[in-house]
C-alpha positions as CSV (number, residue, x, y, z in Angstrom):
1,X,118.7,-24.0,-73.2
2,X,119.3,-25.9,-69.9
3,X,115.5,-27.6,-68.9
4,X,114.3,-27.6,-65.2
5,X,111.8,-30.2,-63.6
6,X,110.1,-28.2,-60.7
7,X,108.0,-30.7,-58.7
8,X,105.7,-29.3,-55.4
9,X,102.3,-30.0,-54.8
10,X,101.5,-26.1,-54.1
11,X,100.7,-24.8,-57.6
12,X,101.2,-20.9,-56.3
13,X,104.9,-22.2,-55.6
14,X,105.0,-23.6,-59.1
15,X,103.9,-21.0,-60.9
16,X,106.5,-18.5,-58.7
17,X,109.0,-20.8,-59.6
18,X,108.3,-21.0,-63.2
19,X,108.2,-17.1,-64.2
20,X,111.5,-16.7,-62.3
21,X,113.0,-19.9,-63.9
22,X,111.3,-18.6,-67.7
23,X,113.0,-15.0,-66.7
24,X,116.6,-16.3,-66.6
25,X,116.3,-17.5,-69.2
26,X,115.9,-22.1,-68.2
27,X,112.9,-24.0,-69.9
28,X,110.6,-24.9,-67.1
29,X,108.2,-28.2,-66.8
30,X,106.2,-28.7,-64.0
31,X,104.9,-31.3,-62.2
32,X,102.0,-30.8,-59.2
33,X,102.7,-34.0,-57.4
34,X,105.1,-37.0,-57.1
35,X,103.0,-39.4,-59.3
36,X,104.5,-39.9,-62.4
37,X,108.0,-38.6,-61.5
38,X,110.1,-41.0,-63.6
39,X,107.5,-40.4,-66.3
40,X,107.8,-37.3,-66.7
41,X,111.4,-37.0,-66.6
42,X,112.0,-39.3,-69.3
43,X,109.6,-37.2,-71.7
44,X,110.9,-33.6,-70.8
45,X,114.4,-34.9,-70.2
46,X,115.8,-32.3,-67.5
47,X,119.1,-30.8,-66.9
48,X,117.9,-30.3,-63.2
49,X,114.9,-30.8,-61.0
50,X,113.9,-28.9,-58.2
51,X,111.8,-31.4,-55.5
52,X,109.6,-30.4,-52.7
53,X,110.1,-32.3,-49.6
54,X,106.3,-32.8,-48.5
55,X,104.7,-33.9,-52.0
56,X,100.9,-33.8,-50.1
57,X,101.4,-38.0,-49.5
58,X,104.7,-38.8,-51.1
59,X,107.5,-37.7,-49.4
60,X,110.2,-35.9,-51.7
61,X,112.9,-37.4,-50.0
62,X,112.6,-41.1,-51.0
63,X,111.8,-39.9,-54.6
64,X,115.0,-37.8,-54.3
65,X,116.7,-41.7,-53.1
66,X,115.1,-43.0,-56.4
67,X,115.7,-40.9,-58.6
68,X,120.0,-41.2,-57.4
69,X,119.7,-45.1,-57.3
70,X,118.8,-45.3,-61.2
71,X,121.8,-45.5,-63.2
72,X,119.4,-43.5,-66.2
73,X,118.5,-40.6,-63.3
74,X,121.5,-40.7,-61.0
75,X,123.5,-37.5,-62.7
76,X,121.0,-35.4,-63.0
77,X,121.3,-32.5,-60.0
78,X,118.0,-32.3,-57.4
79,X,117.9,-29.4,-55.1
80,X,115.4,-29.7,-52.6
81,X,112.9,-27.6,-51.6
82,X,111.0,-27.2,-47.9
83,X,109.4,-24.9,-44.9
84,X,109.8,-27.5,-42.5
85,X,112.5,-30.4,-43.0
86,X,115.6,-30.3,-42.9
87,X,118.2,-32.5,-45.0
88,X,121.7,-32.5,-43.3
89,X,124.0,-30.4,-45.3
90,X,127.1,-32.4,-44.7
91,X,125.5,-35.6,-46.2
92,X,125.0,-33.4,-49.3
93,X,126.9,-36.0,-51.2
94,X,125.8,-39.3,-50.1
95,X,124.4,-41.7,-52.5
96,X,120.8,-41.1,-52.4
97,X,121.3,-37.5,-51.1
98,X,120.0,-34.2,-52.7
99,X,122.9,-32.0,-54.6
100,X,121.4,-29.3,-52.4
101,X,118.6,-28.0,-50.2
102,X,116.9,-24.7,-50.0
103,X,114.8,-23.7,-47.4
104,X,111.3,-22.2,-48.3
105,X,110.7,-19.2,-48.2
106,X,113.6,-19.0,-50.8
107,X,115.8,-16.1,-52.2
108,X,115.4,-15.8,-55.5
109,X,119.5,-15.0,-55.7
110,X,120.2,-17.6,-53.5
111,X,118.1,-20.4,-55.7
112,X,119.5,-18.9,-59.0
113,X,123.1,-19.5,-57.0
114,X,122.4,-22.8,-56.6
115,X,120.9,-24.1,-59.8
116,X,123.5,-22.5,-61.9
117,X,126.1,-23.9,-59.2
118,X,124.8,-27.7,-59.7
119,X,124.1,-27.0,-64.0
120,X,128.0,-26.1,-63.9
121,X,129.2,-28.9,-61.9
């Protein structure tokens, strides 16, 4: 079973995200806050994570840049999450760059889409 690391700082989020994640069928683990990030990945070992921009006073985007500069955390996909920023689509790729970015409020197809896009890539 392919295991998913959602990370947002709004828990109604998380918990949406988790009972759609749990219905198709992905183990979900959850994390409320950017604290502990590397942490928590090492113990729950994902196969993806899904990372809010605006982590209350972390920003998701240099944790998303950490987690792509460590040769243990590099490969693993990270789709981004956000209402209000905007990561540049065609830099998608870029060392340091999410795999791909989803714009809140999401589609639950189009988030599916992507997370079973990135597990298969």
């Amino acid at each position: 079973m392919q295991r998913i690391l959602a990370v947002d700082d709004d828990k109604d989020i998380l918990e949406i995200l988790q009972l759609i994640l749990e219905d198709s069928g992905y183990e979900v683990e959850t994390l409320a806050d950017g604290h502990g990030l590397f942490e928590k990945i090492n113990q729950c070992r994902p196969n993806l994570i899904l990372l809010d921009v605006m982590l209350g006073n972390m920003d998701g985007r240099e944790l998303c840049h950490e987690v792509k500069a460590k040769k243990t955390t590099r490969d693993i996909p990270v789709i981004m999450l956000s209402a209000s920023h905007y990561v540049n689509r065609n830099n998608l790729h870029t060392n340091g760059y999410p795999d791909d970015f989803i714009s809140k409020p999401f589609d639950i197809e189009v988030l599916l889409s992507s997370i079973q896009r990135q597990l298969a890539a």
